[in-house]
Each structure stands twice: as structure tokens, then as C-alpha cells.
C-alpha positions in Angstrom: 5.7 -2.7 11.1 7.2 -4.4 14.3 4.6 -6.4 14.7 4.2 -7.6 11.3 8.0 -8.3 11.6 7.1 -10.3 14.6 9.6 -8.3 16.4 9.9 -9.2 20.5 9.1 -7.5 23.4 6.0 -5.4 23.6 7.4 -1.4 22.4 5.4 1.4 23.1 4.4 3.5 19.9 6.3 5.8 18.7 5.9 8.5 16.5 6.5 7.9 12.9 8.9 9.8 10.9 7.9 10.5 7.4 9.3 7.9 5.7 10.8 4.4 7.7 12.3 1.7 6.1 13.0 -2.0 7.8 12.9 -5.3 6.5 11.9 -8.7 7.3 13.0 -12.6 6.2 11.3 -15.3 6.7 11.4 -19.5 5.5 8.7 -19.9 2.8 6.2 -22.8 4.2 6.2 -23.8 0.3 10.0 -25.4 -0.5 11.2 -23.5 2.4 12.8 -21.0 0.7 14.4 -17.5 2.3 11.5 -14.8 1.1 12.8 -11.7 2.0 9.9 -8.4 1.9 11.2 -4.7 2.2 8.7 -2.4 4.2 8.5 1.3 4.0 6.6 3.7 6.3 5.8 7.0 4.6 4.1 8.6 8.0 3.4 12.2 9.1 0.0 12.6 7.0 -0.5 14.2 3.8 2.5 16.3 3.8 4.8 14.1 3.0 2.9 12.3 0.7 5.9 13.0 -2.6 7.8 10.1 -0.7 5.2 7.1 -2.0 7.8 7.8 -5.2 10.5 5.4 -3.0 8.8 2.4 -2.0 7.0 2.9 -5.4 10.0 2.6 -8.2 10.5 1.3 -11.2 13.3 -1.6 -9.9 10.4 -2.7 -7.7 6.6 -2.0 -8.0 5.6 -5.1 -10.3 6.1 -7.1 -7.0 4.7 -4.1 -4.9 1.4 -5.0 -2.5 0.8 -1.6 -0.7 -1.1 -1.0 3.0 -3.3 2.1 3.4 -4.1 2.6 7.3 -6.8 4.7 8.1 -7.2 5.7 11.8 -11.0 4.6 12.5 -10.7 8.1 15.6 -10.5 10.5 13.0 -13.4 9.4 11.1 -14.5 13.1 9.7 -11.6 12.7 7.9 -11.2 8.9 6.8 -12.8 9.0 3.1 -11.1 11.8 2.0 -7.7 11.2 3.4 -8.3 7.1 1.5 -8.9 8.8 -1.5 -5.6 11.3 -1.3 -3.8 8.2 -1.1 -5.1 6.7 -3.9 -4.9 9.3 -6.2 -0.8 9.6 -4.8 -0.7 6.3 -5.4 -2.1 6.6 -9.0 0.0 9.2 -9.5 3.0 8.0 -9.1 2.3 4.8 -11.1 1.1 7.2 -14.1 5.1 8.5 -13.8 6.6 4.8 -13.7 4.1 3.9 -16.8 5.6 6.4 -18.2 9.1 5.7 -17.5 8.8 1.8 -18.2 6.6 1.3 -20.9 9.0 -0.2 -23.1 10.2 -2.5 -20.8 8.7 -5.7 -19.8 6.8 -5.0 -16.5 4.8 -1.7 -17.0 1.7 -0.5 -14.8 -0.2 -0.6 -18.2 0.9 -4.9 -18.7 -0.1 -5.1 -14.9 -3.0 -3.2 -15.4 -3.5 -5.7 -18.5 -2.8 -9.3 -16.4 -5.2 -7.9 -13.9 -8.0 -7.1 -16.3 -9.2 -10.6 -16.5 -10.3 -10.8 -13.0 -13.0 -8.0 -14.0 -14.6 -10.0 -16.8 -18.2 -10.6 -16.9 -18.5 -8.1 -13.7 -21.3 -5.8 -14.3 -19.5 -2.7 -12.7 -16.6 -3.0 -14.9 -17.3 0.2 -17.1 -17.4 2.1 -13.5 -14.2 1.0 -12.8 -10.5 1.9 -12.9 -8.1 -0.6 -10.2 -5.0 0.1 -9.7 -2.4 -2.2 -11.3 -1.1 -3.7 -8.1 -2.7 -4.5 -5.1 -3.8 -2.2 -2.3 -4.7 -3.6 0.9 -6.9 -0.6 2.8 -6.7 -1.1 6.8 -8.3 0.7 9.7 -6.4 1.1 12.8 -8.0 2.1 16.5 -11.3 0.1 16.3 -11.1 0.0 19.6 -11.5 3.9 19.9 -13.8 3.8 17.0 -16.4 1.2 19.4 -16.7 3.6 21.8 -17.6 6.4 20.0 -21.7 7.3 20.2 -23.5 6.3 17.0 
């Protein structure tokens, strides 16, 4: 998070606790406008996985892009602990659908507005996106390179 918060001076990494939160503010290029973007950490593996519930709440997630990092030196582990996070993930908007769906923004009318971008896709019937966006990143590449194929 420091460094997407362009934070100076070079800090040494530390662990995470399970769930951190910081925020950043920045002048939008377009009208220069303040944009302001909240960041939560929920770290410490699977076990504290119930806290995606907080960055993920109703007041917020129709405006929620979330960041799955995989560490690339664990790779035994990397598909399975991807999908534990999505189905958390899933999970946790299948409570806020539930909670919301009479209001305007629902997962099911994001799920809807997101729909068209499937049309006309011949994998469409195999699929089932998420209703906001999930950006997936592996971390430690450069452990990852050395590793024997």
C-alpha cells in the first residue's frame, strides 16, 4: 500500500496485521478534482479471511475495485488460495445482495450493467464474474525466476 500511496523513503516490509486501513488523495488529471481512494489490507492468510466483510459493505462496494496478491514463492499453493478468495469474495457480496436489493445499487444491478460486456462471447454460459472488478496480482517474481522449471 505505501508504495501505491507513493509514500517517501524506501521502508523495509513489515509484517501485515490482519486487516490495515490507510488512505490516499490525489488531484484528478481530468478537471483536477480531489479523488480521494480508501485502501484496506486484510493480511495474515486465510484465517482472517471474515474481515473482506469491511472493505466490502454496503455504504461502499458499488465503487469497490478489489486487489488479490498472490505470492508467485509459494506456488504449490497459488490456485487454490486465488480461488479461496474468490469464493470470500463472492460470499460476501451474496450477503450485501441480500441486504440491498431494494435499494438502488445492488450486486445483482452491477452484476446486470456488467453483463453487456459478455455479449456475443462464446464462453458466456461458462461463466459467472463477479459484479465489481477484481484485479488478481502476483507478488515475488523475482523469487519465482529463480526457481528450476
Amino acid at each position: 500500500m505505501q508504495v501505491f500511496l507513493n509514500q517517501s523513503g524506501k521502508k523495509d516490509a513489515k509484517q501485515s496485521a490482519p486487516l490495515e486501513y490507510s488512505f490516499g488523495r490525489k488531484t484528478s488529471l481530468v478537471g483536477g478534482a480531489k479523488e480521494l481512494a480508501h485502501l484496506y489490507e486484510v493480511g495474515g492468510g486465510k484465517a482472517f479471511s471474515d474481515l473482506v466483510k469491511i472493505p466490502i459493505g454496503a455504504d461502499q462496494f458499488s465503487n469497490t475495485v478489489l486487489v488479490v496478491v498472490l505470492d508467485l514463492s509459494k506456488l504449490n499453493g497459488i490456485l487454490s488460495s486465488l480461488t479461496f478468495w474468490l469464493k470470500a469474495i463472492r460470499a460476501q457480496l451474496g450477503v450485501l445482495d441480500k441486504a440491498t436489493e431494494k435499494s438502488e445499487v445492488s450486486a445483482d444491478s452491477l452484476k446486470g450493467q456488467n453483463a453487456a460486456l459478455w455479449e456475443g462471447h462464446e464462453d458466456k454460459k461458462h461463466l459467472n464474474p463477479l459484479p465489481i472488478p477484481v484485479i488478481v496480482v502476483a507478488n515475488k517474481y523475482d523469487t519465482f525466476i529463480k526457481e528450476d522449471p
